[in-house]
N, C-alpha and C positions, 0 to 999 in steps of 0.2 A: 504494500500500500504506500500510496504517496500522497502527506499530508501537508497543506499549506495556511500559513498566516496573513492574511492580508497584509496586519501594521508593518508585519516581516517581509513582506515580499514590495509595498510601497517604501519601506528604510533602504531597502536593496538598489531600488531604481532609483530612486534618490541619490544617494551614496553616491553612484552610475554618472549621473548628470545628464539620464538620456530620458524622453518623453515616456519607452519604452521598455519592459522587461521581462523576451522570452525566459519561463519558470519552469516549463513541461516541452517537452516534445517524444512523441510515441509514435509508431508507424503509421498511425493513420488519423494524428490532429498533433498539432502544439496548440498550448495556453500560455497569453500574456496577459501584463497591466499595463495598460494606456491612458496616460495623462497630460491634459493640458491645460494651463491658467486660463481664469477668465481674462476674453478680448485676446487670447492667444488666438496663432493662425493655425491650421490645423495642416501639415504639408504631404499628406499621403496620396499615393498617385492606386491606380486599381491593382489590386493584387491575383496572382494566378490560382489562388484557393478559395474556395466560399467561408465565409467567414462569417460568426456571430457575436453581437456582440453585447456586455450584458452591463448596464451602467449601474456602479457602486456607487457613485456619488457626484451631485453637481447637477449644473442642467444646463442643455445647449439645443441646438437644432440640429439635423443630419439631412444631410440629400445624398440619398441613394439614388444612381441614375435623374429621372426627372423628379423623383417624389422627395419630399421635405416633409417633418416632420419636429415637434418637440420633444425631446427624453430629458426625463431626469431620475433619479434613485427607483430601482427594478425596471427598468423600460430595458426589453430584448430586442434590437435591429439584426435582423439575418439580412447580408450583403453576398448575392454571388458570385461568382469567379468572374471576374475581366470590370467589373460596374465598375465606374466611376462613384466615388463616394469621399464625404468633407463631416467633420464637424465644423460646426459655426455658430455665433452667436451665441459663443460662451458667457456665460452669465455667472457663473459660480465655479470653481476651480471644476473638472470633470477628472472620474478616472473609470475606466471601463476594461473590463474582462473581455478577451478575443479569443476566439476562439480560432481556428484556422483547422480549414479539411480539405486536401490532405495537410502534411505540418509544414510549417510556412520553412525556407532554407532549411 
């Protein structure tokens, strides 16, 4: 079994200096934490995996392809392989749980 802390796993990326921090990766999904301040830009370009993603905390807006949308604390966005997709309209620091299928690099 593989057990995680959040506080321990947001000290880690921190620590990092990166927005980012794969924690899991298995043959057929990795898990991150993704975090960005509010009024931060969000710089992710589409990725080759479907991805989910589950926000722990904050609230922002998301455009997936043409839909947009508001999330904040329990909002699940499923993103699939190739979309274009942004947070934006950061309002409250965000971080969010990703999921990536198959495991991202």
């Amino acid at each position: 079994m593989k057990a995680f802390r959040l506080d321990e796993l947001e000290a880690e990326r921190a620590a990092n200096d990166g927005a980012y921090l794969q924690f899991l990766k298995e043959r057929n999904m990795s898990v991150g934490l993704y975090a960005l301040d509010a009024g931060q830009t969000d710089p992710q370009q589409p990725h080759g995996q479907d991805e989910v993603y589950f926000v722990v905390s904050g609230r922002a807006s998301v455009t997936v392809g043409e839909e947009t949308t508001t999330v904040a604390n329990g909002s699940v966005v499923y993103v699939p392989a190739g979309v274009p997709h942004k947070f934006h309209h950061i309002t409250e620091p965000l971080k969010v749980m990703v999921v990536f299928s198959p495991p991202e690099g």
